[in-house]
C-alpha positions, 0 to 999 in steps of 0.5 A, spaced: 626 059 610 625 060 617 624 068 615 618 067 611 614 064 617 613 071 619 609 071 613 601 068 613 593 065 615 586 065 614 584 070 609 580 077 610 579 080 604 583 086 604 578 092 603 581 094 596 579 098 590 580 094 584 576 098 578 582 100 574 587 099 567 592 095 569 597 099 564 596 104 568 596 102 574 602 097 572 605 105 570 604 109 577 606 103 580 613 104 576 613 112 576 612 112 584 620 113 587 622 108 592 621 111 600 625 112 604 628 107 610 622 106 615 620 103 620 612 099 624 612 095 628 607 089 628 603 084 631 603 077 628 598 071 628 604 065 626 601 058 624 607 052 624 605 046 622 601 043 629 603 051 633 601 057 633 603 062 636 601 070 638 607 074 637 609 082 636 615 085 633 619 091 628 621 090 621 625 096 618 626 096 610 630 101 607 629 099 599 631 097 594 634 090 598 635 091 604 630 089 611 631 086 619 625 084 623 624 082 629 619 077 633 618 077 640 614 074 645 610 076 651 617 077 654 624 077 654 629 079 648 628 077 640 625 069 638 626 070 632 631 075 628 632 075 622 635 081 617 638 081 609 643 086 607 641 086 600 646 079 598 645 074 604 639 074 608 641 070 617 636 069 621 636 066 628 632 062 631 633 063 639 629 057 642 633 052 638 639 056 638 639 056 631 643 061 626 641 060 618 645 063 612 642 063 605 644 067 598 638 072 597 637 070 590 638 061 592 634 062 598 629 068 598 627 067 590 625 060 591 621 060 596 617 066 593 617 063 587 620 069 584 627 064 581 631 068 576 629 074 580 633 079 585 631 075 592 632 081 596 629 087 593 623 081 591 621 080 598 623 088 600 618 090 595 612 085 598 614 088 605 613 094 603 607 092 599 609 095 592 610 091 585 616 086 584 621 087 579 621 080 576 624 078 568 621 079 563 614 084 561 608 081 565 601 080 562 596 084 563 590 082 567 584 086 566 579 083 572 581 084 577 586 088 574 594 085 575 599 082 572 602 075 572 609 073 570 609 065 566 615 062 565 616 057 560 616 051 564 610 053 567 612 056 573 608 062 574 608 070 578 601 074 579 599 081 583 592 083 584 594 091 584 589 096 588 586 102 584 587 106 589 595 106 590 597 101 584 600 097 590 599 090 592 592 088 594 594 080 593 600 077 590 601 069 588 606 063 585 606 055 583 612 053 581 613 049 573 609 042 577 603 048 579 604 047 586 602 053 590 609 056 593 605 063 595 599 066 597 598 073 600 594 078 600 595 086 603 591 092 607 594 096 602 596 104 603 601 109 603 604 103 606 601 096 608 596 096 614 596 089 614 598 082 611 596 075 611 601 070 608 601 062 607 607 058 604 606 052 602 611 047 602 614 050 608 607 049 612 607 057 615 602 062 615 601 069 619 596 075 620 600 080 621 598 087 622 602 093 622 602 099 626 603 106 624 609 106 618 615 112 620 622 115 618 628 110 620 635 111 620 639 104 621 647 103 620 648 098 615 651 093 621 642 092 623 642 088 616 648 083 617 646 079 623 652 076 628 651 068 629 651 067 637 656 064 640 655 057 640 650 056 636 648 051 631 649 054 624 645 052 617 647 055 611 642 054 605 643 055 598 650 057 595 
């Protein structure tokens, strides 16, 4: 989905404490409170199959489910918008004139590998850099500490928690067959420095660098885009 391509890359390891319980961490990262809407700006290094590209942009995130990012080039307006009101997730894709539709659950859940899990407040919950509420009590992992989620059909979910904050420092997903469907890994702090994502079956990586976190106060309409006229529409999932 087209929202994701602003998530991966190579890999520079986070610099990241990782000498901890995991039951502990797995209980601040559950006791902490949801912050409040908040805005960065970012830069972004984005691989697409044979194009890569260098790019900036913003993203705001009100949690539990509810975020809008903006990518831009050197000049002109947005390339890409993208935004999820915590049911649909629209995205436009201004050089092909492209607006796509998909349910948060069908859409944003498949692709990260999170199926049977809430789509939108799983993908708030990685922009922020903080544990994801999936189905089911996780397994504890004691090295590197963190937590993996295992369906029965052999898909799977797992974290790699920072002994610091007890936020994401990596996060990983296969599908039943084990195919990979995501790989992330984090600058964690108060909130995110950094994230450097790829996504497999959509051929998409980013290095993203997040300049400094503040308060937001976005109206509720920031998080439901408005198809352009005349451009093609795409509805994915149901």
């Amino acid at each position: 989905m087209i929202l994701l391509a602003l998530l991966a890359c190579p890999r520079s390891g986070p610099n990241v404490t990782l000498d901890a319980d995991p039951a502990a961490l797995l209980g601040r990262a559950r006791a902490e409170s949801a912050p409040a809407a908040i805005y960065a700006p970012f830069s972004a290094v984005l691989a697409m199959k044979d194009n890569r590209v260098t790019a900036g942009g913003n993203v705001v995130v009100v949690a539990p489910d509810r975020f809008r990012l903006e990518l831009r080039g050197p000049i002109g307006p947005p390339q890409l918008v993208v935004a999820c009101d915590g049911d649909v997730v629209r995205a436009y894709l201004a050089p092909k004139n492209l607006f796509v539709e998909a349910s948060a659950d069908a859409g944003l859940a498949m692709v990260l590998g999170a199926e049977g899990g809430d789509g939108a407040t799983v993908a708030t919950s990685l922009l922020l850099g903080r544990v994801p509420i999936l189905p089911g009590d996780p397994t504890l992992v004691l090295s590197p500490p963190g937590l993996s989620w295992a369906r029965t059909d052999g898909a799977a979910f797992s974290v790699v928690l920072d002994a610091a904050t007890a936020h994401l420092a990596a996060a990983r997903a296969n599908d039943a067959a084990g195919r990979p469907l995501l790989d992330a890994t984090w600058t964690p702090g108060a909130f995110p420095e950094a994230l450097n994502v790829t996504i497999p079956p959509l051929s998409v990586s980013a290095d993203v660098k997040f300049g400094e976190w503040q308060p937001a106060s976005p109206t509720d309409a920031a998080f439901v885009l408005v198809k352009p006229e005349g451009a093609e529409t795409r509805a994915i999932g149901g």
